[in-house]
N, C-alpha and C positions, 0 to 999 in steps of 0.2 A: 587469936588474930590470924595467923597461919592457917589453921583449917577456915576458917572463913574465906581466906583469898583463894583458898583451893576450892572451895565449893564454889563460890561466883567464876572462878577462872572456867569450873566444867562449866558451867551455865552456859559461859558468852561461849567457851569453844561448841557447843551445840547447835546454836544461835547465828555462828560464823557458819558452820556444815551446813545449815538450811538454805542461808543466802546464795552459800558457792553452788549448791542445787538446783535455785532457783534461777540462778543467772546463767548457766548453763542449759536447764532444762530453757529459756527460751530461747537459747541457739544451737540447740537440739538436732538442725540440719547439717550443723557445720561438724567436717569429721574430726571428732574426739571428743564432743561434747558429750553424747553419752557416756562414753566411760569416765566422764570428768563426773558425770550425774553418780555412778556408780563408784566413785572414790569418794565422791561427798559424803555418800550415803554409806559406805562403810565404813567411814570414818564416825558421824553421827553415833552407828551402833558402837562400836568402839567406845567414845564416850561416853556414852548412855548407861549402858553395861559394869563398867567402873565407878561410874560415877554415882549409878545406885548401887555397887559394892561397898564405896564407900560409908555410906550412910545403912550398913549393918550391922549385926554384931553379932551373929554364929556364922559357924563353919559352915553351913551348910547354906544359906543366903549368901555367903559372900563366895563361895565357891559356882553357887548359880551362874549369880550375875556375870560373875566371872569369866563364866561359859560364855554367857552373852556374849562380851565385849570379845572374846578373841574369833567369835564369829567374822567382827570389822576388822579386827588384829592379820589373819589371815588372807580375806579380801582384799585389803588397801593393796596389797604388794600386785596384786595381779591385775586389778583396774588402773594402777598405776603403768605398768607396761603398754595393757593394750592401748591407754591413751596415750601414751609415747609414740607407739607403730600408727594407730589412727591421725594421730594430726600429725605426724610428720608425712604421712602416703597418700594421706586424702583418703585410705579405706574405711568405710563405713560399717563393714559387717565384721561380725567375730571367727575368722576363719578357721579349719579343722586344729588347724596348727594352734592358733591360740589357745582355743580351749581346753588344748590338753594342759596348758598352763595352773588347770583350774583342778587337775586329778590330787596334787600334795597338798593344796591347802586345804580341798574337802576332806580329805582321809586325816588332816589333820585336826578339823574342826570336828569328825565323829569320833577320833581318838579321844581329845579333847571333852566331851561330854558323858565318855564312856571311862573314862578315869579314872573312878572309883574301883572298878572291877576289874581293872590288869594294871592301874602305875607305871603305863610303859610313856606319858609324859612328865610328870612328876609324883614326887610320895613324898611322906611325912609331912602331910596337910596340918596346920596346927598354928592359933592364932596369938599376937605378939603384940604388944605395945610397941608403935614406934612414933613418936613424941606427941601429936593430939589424934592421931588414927589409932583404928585397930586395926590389924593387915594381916592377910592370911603367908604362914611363911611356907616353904616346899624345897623342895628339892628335886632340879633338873632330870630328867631323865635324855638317854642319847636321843629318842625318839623329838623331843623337844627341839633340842639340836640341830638336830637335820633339818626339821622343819625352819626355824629359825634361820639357818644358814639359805635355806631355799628363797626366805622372802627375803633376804639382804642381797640375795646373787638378781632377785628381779627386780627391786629398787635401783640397784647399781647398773643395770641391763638398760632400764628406763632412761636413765641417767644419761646414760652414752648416747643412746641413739638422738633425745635432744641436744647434746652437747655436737655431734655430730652435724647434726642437720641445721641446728640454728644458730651456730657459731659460724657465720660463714662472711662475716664482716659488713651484714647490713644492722644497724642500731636498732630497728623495731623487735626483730628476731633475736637479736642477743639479747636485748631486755625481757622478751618473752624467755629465752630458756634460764636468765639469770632468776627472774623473778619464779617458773618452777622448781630448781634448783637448790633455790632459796626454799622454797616449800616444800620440799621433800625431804631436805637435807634436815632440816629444826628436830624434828619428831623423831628419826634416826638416829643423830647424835645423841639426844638424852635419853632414848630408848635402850641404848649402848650404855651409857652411866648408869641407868639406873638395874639393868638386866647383870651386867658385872659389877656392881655396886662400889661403883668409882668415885663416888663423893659421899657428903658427909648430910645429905641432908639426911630429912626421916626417910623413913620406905616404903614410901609412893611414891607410886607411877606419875609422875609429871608429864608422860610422853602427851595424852589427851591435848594436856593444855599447850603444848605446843602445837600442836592440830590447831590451835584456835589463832595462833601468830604464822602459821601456814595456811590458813584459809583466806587472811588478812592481806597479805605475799599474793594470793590467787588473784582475791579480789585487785589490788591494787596495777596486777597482770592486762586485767581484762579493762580496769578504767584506762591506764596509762598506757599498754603497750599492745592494745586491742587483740591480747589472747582472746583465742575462739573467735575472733571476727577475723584477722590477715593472717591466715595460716599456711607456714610455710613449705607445706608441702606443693605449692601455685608453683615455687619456684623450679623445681624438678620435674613435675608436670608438662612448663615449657620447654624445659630440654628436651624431657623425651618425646614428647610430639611432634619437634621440629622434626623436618623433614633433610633435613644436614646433618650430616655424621656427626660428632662431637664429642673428641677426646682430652684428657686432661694428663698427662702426668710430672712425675716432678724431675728433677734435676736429677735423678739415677736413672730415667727412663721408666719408675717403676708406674703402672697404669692406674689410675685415679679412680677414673671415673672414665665409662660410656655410656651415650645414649642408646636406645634403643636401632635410629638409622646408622650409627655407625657398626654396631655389631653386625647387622645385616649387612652392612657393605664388605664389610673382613668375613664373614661365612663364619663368625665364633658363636659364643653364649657367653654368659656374666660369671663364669670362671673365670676366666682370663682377668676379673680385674682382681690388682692388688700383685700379679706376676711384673717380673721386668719383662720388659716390651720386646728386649734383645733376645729372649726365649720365644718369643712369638711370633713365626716364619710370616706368618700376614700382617705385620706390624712393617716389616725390614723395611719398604718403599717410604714408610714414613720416616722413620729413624734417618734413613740418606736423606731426606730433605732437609731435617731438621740438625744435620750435620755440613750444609750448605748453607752457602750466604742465603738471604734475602734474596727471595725474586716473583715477580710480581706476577708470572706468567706459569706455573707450576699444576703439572696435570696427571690425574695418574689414572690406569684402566684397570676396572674389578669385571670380572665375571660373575655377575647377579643374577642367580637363578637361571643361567646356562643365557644368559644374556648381558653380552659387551656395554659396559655403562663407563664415560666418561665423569673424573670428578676434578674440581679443583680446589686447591689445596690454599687455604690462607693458615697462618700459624702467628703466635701473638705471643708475649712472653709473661706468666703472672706472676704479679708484682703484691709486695703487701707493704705495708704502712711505710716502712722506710723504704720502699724502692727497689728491696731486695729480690732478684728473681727466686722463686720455687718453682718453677718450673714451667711447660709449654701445654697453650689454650693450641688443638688443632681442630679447622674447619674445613668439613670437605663438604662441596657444593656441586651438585648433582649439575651437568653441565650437557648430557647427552642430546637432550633435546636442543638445545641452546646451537649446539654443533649440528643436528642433522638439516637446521633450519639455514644455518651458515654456508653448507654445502649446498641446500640445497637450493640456493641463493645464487651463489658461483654458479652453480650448472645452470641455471637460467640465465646469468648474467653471458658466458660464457657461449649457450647456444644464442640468445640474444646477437651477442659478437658477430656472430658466425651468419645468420642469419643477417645482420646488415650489411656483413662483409658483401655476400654475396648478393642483395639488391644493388648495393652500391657498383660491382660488377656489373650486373644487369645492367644496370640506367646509363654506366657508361660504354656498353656493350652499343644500347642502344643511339645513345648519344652521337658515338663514334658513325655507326651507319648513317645516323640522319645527318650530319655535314656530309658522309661522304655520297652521300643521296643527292643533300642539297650542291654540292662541288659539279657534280656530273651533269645535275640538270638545269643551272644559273649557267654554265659555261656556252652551250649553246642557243641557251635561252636569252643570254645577252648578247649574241651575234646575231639572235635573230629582230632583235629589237634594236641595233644597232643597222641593219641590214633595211626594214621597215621604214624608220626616218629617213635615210639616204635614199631611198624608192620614193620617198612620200614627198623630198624637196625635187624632185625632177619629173614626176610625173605628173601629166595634165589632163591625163584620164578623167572622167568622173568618176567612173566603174571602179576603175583602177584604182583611184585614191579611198576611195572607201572602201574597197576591201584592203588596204593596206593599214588604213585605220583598224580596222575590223581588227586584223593581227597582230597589231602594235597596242591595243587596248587589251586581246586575250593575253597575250605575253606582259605587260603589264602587272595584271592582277594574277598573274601564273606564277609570276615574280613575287610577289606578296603575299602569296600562299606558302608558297618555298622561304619564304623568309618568316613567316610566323613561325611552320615550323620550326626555325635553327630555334628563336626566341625561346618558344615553350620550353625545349632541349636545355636550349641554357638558364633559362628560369630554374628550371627543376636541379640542376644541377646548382645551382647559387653561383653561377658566371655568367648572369647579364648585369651589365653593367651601363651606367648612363653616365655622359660628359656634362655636365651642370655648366650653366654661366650664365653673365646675366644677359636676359634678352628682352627687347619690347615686343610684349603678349599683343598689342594694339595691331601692330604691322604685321605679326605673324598671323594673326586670325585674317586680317586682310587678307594676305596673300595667298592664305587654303581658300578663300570663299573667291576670289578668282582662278585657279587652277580647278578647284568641284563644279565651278558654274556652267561648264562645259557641259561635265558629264552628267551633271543632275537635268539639264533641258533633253539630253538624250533620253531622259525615262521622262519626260513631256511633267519636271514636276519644278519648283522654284527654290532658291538658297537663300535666303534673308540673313541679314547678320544686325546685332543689335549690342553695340559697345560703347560706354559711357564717354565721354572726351575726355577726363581724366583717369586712365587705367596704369596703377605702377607698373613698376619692369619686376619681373620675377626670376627665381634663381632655378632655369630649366635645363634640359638638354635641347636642343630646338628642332632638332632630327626624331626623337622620339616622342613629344611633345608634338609634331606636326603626323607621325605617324598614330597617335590617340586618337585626334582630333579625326584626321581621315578616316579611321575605321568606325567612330561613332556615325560620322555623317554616309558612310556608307552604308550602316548597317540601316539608318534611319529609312534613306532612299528607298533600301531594297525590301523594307517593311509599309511602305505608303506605297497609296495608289498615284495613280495619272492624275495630273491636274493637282496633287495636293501641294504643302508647303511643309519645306524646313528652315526652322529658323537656328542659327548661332547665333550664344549669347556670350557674357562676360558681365560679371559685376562683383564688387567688394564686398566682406563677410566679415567683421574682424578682422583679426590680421590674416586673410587669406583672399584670394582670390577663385572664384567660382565659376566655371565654364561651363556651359550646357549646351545640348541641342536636344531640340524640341521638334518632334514631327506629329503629325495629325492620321498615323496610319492604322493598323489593325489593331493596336493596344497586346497586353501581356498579360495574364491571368495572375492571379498572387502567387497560388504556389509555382508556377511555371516561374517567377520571377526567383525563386531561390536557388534558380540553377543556372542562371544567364551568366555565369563568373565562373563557373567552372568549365575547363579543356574538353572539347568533342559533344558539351550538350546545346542539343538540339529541343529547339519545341516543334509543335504538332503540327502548327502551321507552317515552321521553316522546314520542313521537308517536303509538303507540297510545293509550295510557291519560288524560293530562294535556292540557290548554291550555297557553297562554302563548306568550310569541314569544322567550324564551331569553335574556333583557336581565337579570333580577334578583341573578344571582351574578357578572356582572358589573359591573354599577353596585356590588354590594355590596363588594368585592376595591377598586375604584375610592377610594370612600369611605372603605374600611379604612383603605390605604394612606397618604389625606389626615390622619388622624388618627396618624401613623406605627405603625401595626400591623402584621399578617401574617394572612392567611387561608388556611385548607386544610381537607381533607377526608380523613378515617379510612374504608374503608368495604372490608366484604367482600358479596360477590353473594349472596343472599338472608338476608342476615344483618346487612341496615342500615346505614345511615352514620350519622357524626358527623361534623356543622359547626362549626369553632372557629375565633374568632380573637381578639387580643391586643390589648390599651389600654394604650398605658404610663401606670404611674402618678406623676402631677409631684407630687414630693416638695417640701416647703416650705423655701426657700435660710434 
């Protein structure tokens, strides 16, 4: 019954070896797989080997086979590594270094076959009943030994670096390195009983069929804890690519772990880890922070590559399942750029400053002369229009009162020019201001359309005015409101021929009220109309035909605007414009 269970047990452990091969060979990209391929497979032979030693009966067949199987005997330990180093690094190929892994198990596998002729791994070959087997018995040799000791030192190698790398408190990873662990460990342990003969069964190698309850472990790896699919070497990868330093150590300071940007930032290499940090002079800036409270503002300067780099420092304390610190996560964050943009932000901001300072200078520079421009020239200019009337009530001249006219009209609008200016002045400067209240729009438009009627038969042309009987009262200044109205219907005048007409109007808009004048004179072009609101422009025609210095429909727009209205202009080329603009009307709360 025994030797039956032993014969089926190699069977299925064969059976298991193919599938771990199989299921590896199709994730053959993912790195370790190969060498997972090449433990299956040494394992396989292993079994194979034995398992037809089994089923012999001279010394000389069971010594063969024998050979066979420690062919896989000596492999397993070193596919076992490299797939340790591969899926924990992500490396795919077998580097110089590994393969020198592979000089003591070959010289032990041609020892091994050559055995007869020197006994330097075992002697006294000679076959023994032990309860339904026949088994070849021997005796160790040191050379065996060594070797032996060799593959136990890289199982145990294997061991660590998964135990290392996948112990690091995520559940997928720890099931993956439990469940190889588990598979590595089975075959070991009874290879150990049966090699020192620490139990009682017979004297067979059972290790095989433990390979078949570690293939099992493999498999159950790659269903449940997606070995060979999420391999955890992704997680170090992202460390080290980050582009932020990243230090780890524990509670003596002693260093953990760095990444690749942080060693570059300190000017070391991957000696340094595993030293305490207090030994390591480019560490010290850290160490004082990390001996300081908490603060959120924390910056320190490296010289990187003979160039000044700004980093900032975050630090975080790790914690494991009960809460307990082991020690400090530090992060340093490249910040240089970040600051030369910051400066150089301020210096814009700053020549900005400096630069308004001194328009603002300027505009009041200029400001300042155009009152005292306008002071010097309204002072005589009002004696002399004061001087004009008083001439103009006493004389019965003809001659004489028209030219008295003549100089009471140029001083007039000499006066109006002089006072646009201050206007635009204090436009620009945001100190024109208007006196609001309420006024009837009805009577005011009245009394501009007889004070113009005058001067508009002077240019041999008519005033018409055109007001609903019902017009509300609006919330205006009634000085600067009569000063709009005057400079539309002047400008209208002074753009229409002889004989033509302007009309003023007035009518309701929703809640506003709508004033216009309407002339029949040379019209505006479109694009000429995009500049009619702007200080000192001039059109083509107004500097042949017309005065003035181009301030009036802009002070006027100005003024609109302070009273919250809108001004514009309707007009086609020789077919007249129209000036309109809006007064809201304040309704009683």
């Amino acid at each position: 019954m025994y030797y039956y269970f032993y014969q089926w047990a190699m069977a299925l452990s064969m059976l298991v070896s193919i599938f771990v091969m199989l299921l590896a060979w199709k994730r053959r990209q993912v790195p370790g797989a190969a060498a997972m391929v090449a433990l299956a497979g040494a394992t396989f032979i292993w079994i194979l080997g034995f398992h037809i030693e089994t089923n012999t009966r001279t010394l000389e067949q069971q010594l063969f086979f024998n050979s066979i199987g420690y062919i896989g005997v000596w492999s397993v330990p070193v596919a076992w590594l490299i797939f340790a180093v591969h899926y924990t690094t992500g490396i795919r190929r077998v580097t110089w270094r590994l393969s020198l892994l592979i000089i003591i198990p070959l010289i032990s596998i041609v020892l091994v076959w050559s055995n007869n002729w020197h006994h330097l791994m075992w002697s006294g070959e000679h076959l023994v009943t032990s309860g339904p087997f026949i088994v070849t018995a021997r005796t160790y040799e040191t050379l065996f030994w060594i070797a032996y000791a060799y593959a136990y030192i890289l199982i145990f190698a294997g061991a660590v670096i998964l135990m290392r790398r996948l112990f690091v408190g995520v559940p997928l990873y720890m099931g993956q390195a439990i469940s190889l662990i588990v598979a590595i460990g089975l075959p070991v342990i009874w290879n150990v009983i049966f090699i020192f003969n620490l139990g009682s069964l017979p004297g067979k190698d059972f290790t095989p069929v433990m390979l078949s309850i570690s293939g099992a472990v493999v498999i159950l790896g790659v269903m449940r804890f997606k070995l060979l699919a999420a391999v955890p070497f992704a997680r170090k990868l992202i460390i080290e690519r980050l582009s932020e330093g990243v230090l780890a150590l524990d509670m003596h300071h002693r260093l953990l772990e760095a990444n690749a940007a942080a060693l570059r930032i300190f000017g070391v290499n991957q000696n340094i880890i595993g030293k305490r940090a207090d030994d390591l002079s480019p560490l010290s800036p850290v160490l004082t922070l990390l001996s300081q409270p908490p603060s959120d503002d924390v910056e320190l300067t490296f010289n990187l590559s003979g160039e000044k780099r700004s980093y900032e420092l975050d630090t975080a304390p790790m914690l494991d399942n009960n809460n307990r610190q082991l020690g400090w996560l530090v992060i340093l964050h490249d910040i240089t750029e970040r600051k030369l943009v910051q400066q150089n932000l301020q210096d814009l901001y700053e020549r900005e400053k400096a630069l308004r300072q001194d328009l603002e200078d300027e505009i009041k520079k200029r400001t300042d002369f155009t009152r005292a421009i306008v002071h010097e020239l309204m002072t005589p200019l009002t004696a002399i229009i004061a001087s004009s009337e008083l001439l103009l009530d006493k004389s019965a001249d003809g001659i004489l009162t028209e030219l008295i006219n003549n100089v009471q009209w140029s001083s007039l609008v000499l006066k109006n020019r002089i006072s646009d200016l201050l206007d635009l002045s204090k436009g620009e400067m945001g100190m024109l201001h208007i006196r609001p209240d309420m006024i009837n729009l009805a009577d005011l438009l009245d009394q501009i359309n007889k004070n113009m009627t005058p001067v508009i038969a002077k240019r041999k042309q008519t005033l018409r005015i055109e007001v609903p009987d019902l017009l509300p009262e609006v919330y205006a200044d009634e000085d600067r409101l009569s000063q709009i109205i005057f400079n539309l219907i002047d400008n209208a005048s002074k753009y229409s021929g002889d004989g033509e007409s302007i009309t003023l109007k007035a009518s309701i808009n929703n809640d506003a009220v709508v004033v216009s004048v309407q002339d029949t004179g040379f019209g505006i072009s479109e694009e000429d109309q995009k500049l009619l609101f702007s200080p000192y422009a001039r059109l083509a025609d107004d500097k042949r035909r017309v005065g003035g210095i181009g301030l009036g429909l802009a002070i006027s727009k100005m003024l609109i605007q302070l009273h919250g209205g809108q001004i514009w202009v309707e007009s086609d080329k020789s077919k007249g414009s129209t000036f309109s603009f809006t007064l809201p009307i304040k309704h009683d709360s």
